[in-house]
C-alpha positions in Angstrom: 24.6 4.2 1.3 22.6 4.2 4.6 19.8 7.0 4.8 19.0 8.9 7.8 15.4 9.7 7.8 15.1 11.8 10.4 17.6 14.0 8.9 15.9 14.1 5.3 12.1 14.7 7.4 13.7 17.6 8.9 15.3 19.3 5.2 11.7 18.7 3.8 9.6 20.5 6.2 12.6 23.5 6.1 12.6 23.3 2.2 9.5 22.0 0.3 6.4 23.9 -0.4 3.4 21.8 -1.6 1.9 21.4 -5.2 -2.1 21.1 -6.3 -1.3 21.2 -10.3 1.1 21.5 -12.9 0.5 25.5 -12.8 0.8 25.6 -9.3 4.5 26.8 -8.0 6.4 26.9 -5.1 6.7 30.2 -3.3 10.8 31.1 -3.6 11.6 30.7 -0.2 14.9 31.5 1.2 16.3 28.3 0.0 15.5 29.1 -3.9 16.3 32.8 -4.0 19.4 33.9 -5.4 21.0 34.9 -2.1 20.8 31.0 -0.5 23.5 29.6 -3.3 26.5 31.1 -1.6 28.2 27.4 -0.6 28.5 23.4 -1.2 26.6 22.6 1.8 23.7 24.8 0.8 23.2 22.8 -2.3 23.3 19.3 -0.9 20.9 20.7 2.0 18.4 21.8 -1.0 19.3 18.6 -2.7 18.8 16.7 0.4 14.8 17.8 0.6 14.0 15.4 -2.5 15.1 12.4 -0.1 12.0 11.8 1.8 9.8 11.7 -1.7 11.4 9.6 -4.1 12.9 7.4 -0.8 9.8 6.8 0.8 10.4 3.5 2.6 7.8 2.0 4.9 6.8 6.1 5.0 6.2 7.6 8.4 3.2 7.4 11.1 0.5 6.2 9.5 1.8 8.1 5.9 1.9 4.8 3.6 2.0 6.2 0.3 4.3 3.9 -1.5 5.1 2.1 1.4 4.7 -1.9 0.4 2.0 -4.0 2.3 -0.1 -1.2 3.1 -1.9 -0.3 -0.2 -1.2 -3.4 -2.3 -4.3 -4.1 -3.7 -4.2 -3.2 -7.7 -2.8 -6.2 -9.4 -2.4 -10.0 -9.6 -1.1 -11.1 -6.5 -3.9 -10.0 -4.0 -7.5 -10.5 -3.7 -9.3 -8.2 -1.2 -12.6 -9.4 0.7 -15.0 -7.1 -1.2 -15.5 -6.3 -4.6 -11.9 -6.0 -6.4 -10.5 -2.2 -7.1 -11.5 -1.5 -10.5 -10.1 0.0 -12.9 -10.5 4.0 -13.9 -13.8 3.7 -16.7 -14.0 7.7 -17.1 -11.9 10.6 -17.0 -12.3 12.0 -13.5 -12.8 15.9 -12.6 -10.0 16.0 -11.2 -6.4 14.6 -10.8 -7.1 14.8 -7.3 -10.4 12.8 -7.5 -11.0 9.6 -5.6 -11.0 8.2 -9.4 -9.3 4.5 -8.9 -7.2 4.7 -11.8 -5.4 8.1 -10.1 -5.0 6.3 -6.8 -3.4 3.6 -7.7 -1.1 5.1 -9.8 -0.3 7.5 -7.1 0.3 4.8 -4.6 2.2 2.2 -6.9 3.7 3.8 -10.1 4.6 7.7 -10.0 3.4 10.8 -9.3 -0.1 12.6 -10.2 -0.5 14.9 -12.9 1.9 17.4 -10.5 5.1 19.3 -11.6 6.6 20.8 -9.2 9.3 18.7 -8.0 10.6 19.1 -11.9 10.3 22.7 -10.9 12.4 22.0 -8.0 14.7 20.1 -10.0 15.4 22.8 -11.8 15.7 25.4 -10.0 18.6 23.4 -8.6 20.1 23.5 -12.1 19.4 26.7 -12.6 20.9 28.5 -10.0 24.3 26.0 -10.2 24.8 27.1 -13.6 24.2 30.9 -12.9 25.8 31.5 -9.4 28.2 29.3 -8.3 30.6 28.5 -11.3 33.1 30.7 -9.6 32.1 28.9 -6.0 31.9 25.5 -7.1 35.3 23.1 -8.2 35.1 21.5 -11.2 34.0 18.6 -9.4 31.8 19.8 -7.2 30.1 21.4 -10.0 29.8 18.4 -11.7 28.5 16.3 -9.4 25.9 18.7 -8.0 24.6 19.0 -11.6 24.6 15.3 -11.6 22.5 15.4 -8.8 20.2 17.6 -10.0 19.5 16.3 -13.3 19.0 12.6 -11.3 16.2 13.9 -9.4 14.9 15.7 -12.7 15.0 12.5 -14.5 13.8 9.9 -12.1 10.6 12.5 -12.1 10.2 12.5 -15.4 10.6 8.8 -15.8 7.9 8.3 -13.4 5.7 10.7 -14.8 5.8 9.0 -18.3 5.2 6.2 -17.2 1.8 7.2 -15.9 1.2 9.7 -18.4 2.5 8.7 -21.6 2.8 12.2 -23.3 4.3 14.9 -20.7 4.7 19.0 -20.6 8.7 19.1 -20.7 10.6 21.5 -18.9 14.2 21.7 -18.6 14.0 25.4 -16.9 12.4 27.4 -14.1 9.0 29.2 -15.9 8.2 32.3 -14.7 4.7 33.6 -14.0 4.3 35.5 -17.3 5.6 33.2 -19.1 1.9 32.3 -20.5 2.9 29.7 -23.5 5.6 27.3 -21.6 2.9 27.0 -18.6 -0.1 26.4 -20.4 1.9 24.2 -23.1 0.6 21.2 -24.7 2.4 17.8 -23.5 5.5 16.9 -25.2 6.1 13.3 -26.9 7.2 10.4 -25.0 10.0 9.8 -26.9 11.4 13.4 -26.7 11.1 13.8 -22.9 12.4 9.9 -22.4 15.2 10.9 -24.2 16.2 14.0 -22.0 16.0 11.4 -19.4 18.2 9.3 -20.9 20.6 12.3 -21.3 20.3 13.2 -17.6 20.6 9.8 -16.4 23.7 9.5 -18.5 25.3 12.4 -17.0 24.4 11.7 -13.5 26.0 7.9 -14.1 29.6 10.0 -15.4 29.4 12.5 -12.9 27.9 12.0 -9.5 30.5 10.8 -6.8 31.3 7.3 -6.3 31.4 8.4 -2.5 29.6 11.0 -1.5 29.2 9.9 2.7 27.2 7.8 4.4 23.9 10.0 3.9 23.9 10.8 0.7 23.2 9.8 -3.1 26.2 8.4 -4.8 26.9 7.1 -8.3 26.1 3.3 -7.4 22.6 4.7 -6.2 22.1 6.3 -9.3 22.9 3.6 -11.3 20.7 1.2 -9.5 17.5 3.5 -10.1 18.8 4.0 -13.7 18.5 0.0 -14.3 15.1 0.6 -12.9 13.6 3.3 -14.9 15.5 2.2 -18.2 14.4 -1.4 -18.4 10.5 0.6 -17.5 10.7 2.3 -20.4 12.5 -0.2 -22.6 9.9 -2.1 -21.7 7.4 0.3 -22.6 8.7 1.0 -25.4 9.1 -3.3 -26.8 5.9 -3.9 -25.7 3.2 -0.9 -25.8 4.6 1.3 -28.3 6.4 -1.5 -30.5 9.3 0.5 -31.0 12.3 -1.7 -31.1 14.8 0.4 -31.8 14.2 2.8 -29.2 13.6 -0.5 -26.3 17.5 -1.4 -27.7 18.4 2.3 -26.4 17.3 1.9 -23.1 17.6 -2.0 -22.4 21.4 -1.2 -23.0 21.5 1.6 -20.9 19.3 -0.5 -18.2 22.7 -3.1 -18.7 25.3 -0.6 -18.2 23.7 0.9 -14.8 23.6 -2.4 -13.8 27.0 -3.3 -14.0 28.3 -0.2 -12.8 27.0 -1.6 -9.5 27.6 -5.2 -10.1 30.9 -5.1 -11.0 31.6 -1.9 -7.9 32.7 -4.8 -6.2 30.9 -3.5 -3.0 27.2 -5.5 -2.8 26.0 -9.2 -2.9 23.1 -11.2 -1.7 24.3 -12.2 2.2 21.3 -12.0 3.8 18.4 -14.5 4.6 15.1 -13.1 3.0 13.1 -12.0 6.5 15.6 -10.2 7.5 16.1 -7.3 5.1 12.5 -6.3 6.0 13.1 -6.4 9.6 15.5 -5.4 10.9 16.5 -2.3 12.5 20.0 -1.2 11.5 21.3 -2.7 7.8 23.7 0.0 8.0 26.7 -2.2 6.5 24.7 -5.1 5.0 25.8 -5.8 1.2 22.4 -6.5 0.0 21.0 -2.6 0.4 22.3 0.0 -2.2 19.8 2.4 -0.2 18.1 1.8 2.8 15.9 3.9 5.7 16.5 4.1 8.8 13.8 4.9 11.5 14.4 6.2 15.1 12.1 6.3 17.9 13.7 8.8 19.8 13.4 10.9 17.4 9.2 10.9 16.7 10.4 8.7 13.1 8.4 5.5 13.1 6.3 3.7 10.8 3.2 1.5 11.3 4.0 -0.9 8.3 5.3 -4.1 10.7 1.4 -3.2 12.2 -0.1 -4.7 9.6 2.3 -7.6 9.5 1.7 -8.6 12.8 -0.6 -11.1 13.0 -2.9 -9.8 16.0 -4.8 -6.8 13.4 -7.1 -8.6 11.2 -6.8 -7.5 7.4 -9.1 -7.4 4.2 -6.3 -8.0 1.7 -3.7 -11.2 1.0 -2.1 -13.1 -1.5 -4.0 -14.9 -3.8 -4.2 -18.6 -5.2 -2.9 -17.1 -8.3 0.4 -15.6 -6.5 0.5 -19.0 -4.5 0.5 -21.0 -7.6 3.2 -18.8 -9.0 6.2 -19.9 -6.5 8.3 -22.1 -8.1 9.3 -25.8 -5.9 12.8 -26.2 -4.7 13.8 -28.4 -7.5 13.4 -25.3 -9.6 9.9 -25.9 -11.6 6.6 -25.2 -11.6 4.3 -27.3 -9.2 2.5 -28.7 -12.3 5.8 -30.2 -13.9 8.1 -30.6 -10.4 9.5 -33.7 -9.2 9.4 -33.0 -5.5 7.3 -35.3 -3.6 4.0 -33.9 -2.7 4.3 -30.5 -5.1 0.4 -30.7 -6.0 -0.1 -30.9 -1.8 -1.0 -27.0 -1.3 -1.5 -27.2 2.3 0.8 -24.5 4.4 2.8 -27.5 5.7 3.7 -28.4 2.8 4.0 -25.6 0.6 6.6 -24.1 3.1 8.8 -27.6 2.6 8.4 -27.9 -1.1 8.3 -24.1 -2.2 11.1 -21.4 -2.5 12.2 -20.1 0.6 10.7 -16.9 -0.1 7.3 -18.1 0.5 7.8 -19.2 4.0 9.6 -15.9 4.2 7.0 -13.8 3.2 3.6 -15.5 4.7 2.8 -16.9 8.3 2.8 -21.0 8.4 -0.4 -21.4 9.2 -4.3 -20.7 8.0 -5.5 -17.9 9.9 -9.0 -15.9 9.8 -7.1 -12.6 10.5 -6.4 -12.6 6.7 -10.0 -12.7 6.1 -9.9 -12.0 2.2 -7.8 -15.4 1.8 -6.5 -17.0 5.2 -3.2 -16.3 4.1 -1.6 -13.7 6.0 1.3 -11.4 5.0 4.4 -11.5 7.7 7.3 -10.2 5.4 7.7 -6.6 6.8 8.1 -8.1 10.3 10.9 -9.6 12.5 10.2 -12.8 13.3 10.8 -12.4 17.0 8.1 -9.9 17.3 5.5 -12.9 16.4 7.0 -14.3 19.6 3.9 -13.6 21.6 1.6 -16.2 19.5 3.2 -18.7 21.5 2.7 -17.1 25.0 -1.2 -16.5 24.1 -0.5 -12.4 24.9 -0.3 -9.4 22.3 2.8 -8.1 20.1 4.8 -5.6 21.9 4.2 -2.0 21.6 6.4 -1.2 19.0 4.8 -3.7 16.8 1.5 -2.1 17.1 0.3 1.0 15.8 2.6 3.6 14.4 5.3 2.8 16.5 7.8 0.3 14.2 11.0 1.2 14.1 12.2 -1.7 11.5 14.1 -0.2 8.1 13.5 -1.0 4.7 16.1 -1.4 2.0 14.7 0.9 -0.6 16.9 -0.6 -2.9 18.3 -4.0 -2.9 20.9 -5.9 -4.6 18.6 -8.3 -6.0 16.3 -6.0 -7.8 20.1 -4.8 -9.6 20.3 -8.1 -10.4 16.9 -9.0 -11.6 16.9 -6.0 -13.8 19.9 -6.7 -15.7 18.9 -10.0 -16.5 15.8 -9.2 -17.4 17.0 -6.7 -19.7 19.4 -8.4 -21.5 17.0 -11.7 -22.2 14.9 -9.0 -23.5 18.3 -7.5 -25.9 18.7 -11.1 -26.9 15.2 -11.1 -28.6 16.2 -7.8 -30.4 19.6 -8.8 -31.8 21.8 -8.9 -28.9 23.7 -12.0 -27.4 22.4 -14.6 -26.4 21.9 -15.6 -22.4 24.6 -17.9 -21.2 24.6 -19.8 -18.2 27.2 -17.6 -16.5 24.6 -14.2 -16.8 22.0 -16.7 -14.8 24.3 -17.7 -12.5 25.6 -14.6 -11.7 21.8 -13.0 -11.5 19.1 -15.4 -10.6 20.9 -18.5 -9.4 22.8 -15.8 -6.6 20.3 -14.7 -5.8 19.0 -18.4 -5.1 21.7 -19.0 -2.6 21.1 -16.7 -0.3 21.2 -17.6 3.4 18.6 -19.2 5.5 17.7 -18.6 8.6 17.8 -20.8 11.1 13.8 -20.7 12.0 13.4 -21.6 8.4 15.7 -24.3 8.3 13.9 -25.8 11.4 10.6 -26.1 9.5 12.1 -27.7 6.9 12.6 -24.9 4.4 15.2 -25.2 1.8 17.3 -23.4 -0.8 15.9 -23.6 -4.8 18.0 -25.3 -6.6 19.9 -23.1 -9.7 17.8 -22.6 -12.6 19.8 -24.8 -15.7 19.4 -22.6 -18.8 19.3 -26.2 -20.8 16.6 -27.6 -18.8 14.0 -24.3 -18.7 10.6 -25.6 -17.0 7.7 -25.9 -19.2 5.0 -24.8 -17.3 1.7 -25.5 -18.5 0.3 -22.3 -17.5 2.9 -19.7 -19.5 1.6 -17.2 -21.3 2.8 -18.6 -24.9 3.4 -15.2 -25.9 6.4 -15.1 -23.7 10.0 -17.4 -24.2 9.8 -20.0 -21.6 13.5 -18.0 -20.3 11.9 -14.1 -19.9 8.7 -15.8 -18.3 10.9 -17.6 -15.5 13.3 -13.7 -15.1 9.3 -12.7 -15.0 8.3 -15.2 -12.4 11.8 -14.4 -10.7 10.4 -11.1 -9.9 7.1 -11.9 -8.6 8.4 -14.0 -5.9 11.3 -11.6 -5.0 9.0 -8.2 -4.7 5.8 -9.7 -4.1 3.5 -7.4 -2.4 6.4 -4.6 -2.3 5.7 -2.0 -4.9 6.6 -3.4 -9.1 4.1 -5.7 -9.7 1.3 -3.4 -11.1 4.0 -1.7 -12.8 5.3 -4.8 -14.4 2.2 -6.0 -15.4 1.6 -2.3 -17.5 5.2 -1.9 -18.9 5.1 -6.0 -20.2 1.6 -5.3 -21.6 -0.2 -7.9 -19.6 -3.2 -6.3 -17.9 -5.6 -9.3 -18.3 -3.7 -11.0 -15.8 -6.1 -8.9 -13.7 -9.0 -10.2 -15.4 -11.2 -11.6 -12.7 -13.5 -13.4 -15.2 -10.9 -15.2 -17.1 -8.9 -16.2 -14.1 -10.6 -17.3 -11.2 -7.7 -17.9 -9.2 -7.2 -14.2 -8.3 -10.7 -14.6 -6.0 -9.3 -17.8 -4.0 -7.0 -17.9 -0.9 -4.7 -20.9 0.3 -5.9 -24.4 0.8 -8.0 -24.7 4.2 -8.6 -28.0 6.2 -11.1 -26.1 8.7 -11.8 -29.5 10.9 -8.2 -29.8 11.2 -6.3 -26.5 11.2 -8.9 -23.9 12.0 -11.5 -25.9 14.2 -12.6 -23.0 15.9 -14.5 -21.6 13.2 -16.6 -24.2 12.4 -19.5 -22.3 14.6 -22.9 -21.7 14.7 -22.0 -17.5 13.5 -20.3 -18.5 10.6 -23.0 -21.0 8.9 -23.4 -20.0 5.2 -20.3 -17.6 5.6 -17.4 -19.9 5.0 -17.0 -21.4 1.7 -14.2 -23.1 -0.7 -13.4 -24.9 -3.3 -12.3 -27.9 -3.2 -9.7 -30.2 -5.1 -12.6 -30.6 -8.0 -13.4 -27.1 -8.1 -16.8 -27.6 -6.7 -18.3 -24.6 -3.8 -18.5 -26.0 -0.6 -20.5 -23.6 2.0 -20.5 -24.4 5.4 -23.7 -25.0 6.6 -23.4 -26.2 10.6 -22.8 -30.2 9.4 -20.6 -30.7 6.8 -17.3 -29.9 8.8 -15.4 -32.7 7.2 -16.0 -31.2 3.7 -14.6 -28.1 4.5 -11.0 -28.8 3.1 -10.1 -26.7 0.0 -9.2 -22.9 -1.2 -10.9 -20.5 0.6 -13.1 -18.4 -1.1 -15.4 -16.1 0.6 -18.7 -15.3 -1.3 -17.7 -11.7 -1.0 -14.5 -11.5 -2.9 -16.4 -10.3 -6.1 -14.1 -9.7 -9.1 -13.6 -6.9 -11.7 -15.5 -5.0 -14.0 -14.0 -5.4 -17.7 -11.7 -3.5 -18.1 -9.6 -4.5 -20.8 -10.5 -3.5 -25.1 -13.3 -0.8 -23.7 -14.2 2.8 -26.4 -12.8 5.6 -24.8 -10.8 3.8 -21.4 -7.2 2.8 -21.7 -6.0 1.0 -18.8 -2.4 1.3 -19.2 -2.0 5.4 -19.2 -3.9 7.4 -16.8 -6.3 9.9 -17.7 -6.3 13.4 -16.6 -8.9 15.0 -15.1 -11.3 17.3 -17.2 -10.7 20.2 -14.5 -7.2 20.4 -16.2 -8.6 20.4 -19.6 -10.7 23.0 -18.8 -8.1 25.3 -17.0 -6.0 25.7 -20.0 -9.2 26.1 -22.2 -10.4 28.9 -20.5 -6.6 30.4 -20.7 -6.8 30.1 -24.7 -4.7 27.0 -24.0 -5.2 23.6 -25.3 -4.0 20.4 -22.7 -4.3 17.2 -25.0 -6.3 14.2 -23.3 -4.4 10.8 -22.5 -4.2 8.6 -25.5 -7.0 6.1 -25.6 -8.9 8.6 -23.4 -12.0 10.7 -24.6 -11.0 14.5 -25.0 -14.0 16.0 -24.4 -15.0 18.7 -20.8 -18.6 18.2 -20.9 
């Protein structure tokens, strides 16, 4: 299912009226009132106006909320050239505060405290059930209830998973209907499992084909592997509740192979180009994908940043470097390939998974100034053409002007989740992992294609990972099986600096990985030889402003004479790490807090609004 944005962009601005709180509702325009349900096509054009904001792709302009690249600075795979983005330490005023904790989990998890696409959601319900039985077939009636109550759920997933605790609402409220608006949240658990409910009808009832532009049953399942194994996880890890992890693991499995066994998607496509190109209209590997059009005023400026002429503070880290597995299929630290301690560009792109070379430019550049490493994976590889000719990218990589589409959801995430899942039901009781679930997961997803500019510099395919012969990498967490911390490393390398990682981090229970103190691998970049590979800055300006760290972990600043030293990790003195964050009175880093504004709203109604857990309930 190919997505047409321009088409969605236009049902949004006819349809959607904006939100500021969980009281606030959307007038009833013409497209809500009872008059407007009179026909099919009027629902899917109301149904259609969710598109643009759960399918945000690279976004549009210079719009990059949720787009990947853009804002991905909150977790373990970037360092930034300042001080680190900290964690939320106080409840803010407001939900709509500059409070860290709110932004980032605005940008990379869900929603803010804000209900009125639920409202929206159910509206849609609503008016199915009360004025088109006698319009709707059978089957259209089910399937537009199907759709409805998938856009209700994915909500209410996301807002959980920010939240925690949640108002539930499984009906339009009206205005004087003073207790259900002011109402206290509802548990977890009960709201998850309304989810689980609508997800399960959406999966039984939504079309298999539905056209080319719209949501289908294979799209819904894919989501549903997504926000099942969330909350499984959630629920395994943060809450300790097996029994209710086994619920959704198994439901994450079956979504999963409703679309692996469809018969209609596989991995065909080399890495780079799934992020850019312009048209993956009948490519295998995208379940959902967005389509930009120039002609039409519907770019994006998310190539921009890719594109090797505009300098950026943020890139990936040592730690993230460290992480990508060498194509014998281990970690560098236990790998037999020749050279796999050697992390120089050169050789990382010959001796690393092919995603590496796929994701970051070849060579140590001071555009990436937090970490001379620079980010190229949201960017044809044509359009860095221009480094050779010495001129500048052409327009439409600068700017807002990209026109390259983004597969919002792939194959391999499918995939990824499934397996992940059931290694996870296999430590809860369920079967064991065989060899056949890896190959048909991880080791496919191994295979894919390579391009023929990566095969020229040497790049090559991973080899399979052997379920008998799991690495043992020194630097596991020993709290995790050697298998789930490879489906976990799996992951890191396939989405890195896309959109899960901060999210995986929270739903596995794993927040110190972003502890700054304890691992000082999150403030280094890639291995520099500055005399060698980046001569030109060994000048006069930057005395006392370049510094690394070199194969003995010792700082060496550059100080006008000591060129030759200057081979190691770069580490500018201004990538500053985090504040603790982590076993703090009063700040709970895994659920965000609302803001006291809220609090105070329903207080002076005669209403109470419970605090976040782990969060301080008081207004003053």
């Amino acid at each position: 299912m190919k997505l047409k944005i321009s088409f969605i962009l236009m049902l949004t601005a006819l349809f959607f009226t904006g939100c500021n709180d969980v009281l606030d509702r959307p007038s009833l325009t013409t497209a809500e009132d009872d008059t407007y349900w009179t026909n099919e096509e009027k629902v899917r054009l109301y149904a259609n106006s969710f598109y643009s904001y759960f399918f945000v792709g690279y976004g549009v302009g210079y719009d990059t909320t949720y787009a990947p690249n853009a804002n991905y600075t909150f977790n373990d795979d970037a360092v930034r050239l300042s001080t680190q983005a900290q964690f939320t330490r106080s409840v803010p005023t407001s939900k709509g505060s500059t409070s860290l904790s709110v932004m980032w989990e605005s940008d990379f998890t869900g929603p803010t405290w804000n209900f009125a696409w639920i409202r929206k959601a159910n509206i849609m319900i609503d008016r199915i059930k009360s004025r088109m039985t006698r319009t709707l077939s059978s089957e259209q009636y089910s399937h537009w209830m199907g759709i409805g109550r998938f856009f209700r759920g994915l909500e209410y997933a996301r807002l959980a998973n920010v939240f925690g605790n949640i108002p539930y609402y499984n009906r339009e409220i009206s205005n004087t209907d003073l207790n259900e608006l002011y109402k206290d949240r509802t548990p977890r658990n009960e709201v998850m499992d309304s989810v689980y409910n609508d997800f399960k009808y959406a999966m039984e009832n939504v079309r298999v084909d539905d056209g080319a532009q719209n949501v289908n049953r294979y799209i819904v399942a894919s989501f549903v592997s997504r926000w099942a194994l969330y909350e499984a996880s959630w629920q395994k890890y943060y809450y300790k509740d097996d029994t209710r992890a086994v619920k959704f693991y198994d439901l994450a499995v079956n979504a999963a192979e409703m679309v692996m066994n469809s018969g209609k998607y596989d991995i065909v496509t080399d890495f780079r180009t799934l992020f850019g190109s312009t048209d993956l209209t009948s490519n295998k590997d995208c379940i959902l994908y967005r389509k930009y059009d120039a002609t039409k005023g519907i770019t994006h400026s998310i190539a921009s940043s890719c594109n090797m002429f505009s300098p950026t503070d943020v890139g990936p880290n040592l730690d993230l470097i460290k992480s990508f597995i060498c194509v014998d299929g281990k970690d560098w630290q236990t790998s037999s390939v020749t050279k796999a301690n050697d992390f120089t560009l050169s050789n990382l792109i010959k001796t690393r998974d092919p995603r590496f070379e796929a994701s970051f430019w070849s060579e140590p550049t001071p555009k990436s100034k937090s970490c001379y490493l620079y980010v190229t994976k949201f960017i044809p590889r044509s359009a860095l053409n221009y480094l050779k000719d010495g001129t500048t990218p052409t327009a439409e990589f600068q700017s807002n002007k990209n026109v390259t589409g983004y597969p919002v959801m792939r194959y391999a995430e499918v995939l990824l989740n499934w397996i992940e899942a059931k290694a996870e039901l296999a430590t809860l009781g369920g079967s064991p992992i065989v060899q056949g679930d890896i190959d048909k997961s991880i080791n496919k997803i191994r295979n894919r294609p390579l391009d023929s500019e990566a095969i020229a510099k040497g790049v090559q395919k991973t080899a399979p990972m052997d379920l008998s012969n799991l690495p043992d990498d020194p630097d596991r967490d020993t709290s995790v099986s050697p298998l789930i911390w490879e489906i976990r490393r799996e992951r890191r390398m396939e989405f890195a600096f896309e959109y899960s990682r901060i999210i995986d981090l929270r739903r596995w229970k794993k927040l110190q990985y972003m502890d700054t103190d304890a691992n000082k691998d999150l403030l280094v970049g890639t291995w520099v030889n500055f005399q060698s590979e980046v001569p030109d800055q060994l000048k006069a300006a930057n005395i006392g402003k370049i510094r690394v760290i070199d194969a003995n972990g010792n700082a060496i600043v550059y100080n006008g004479s000591n060129g030759s030293k200057m081979n190691g990790f770069f580490c500018p003195a201004e990538n500053v790490g985090r504040l603790p964050f982590i076993n703090i009175p009063n700040v709970n880093p895994y659920l965000s807090p609302i803001g006291t504004t809220q609090i105070s709203t329903y207080k002076n109604k005669g209403y109470t609004l419970t605090q976040t857990e782990g969060w301080p309930s008081t207004t003053n």
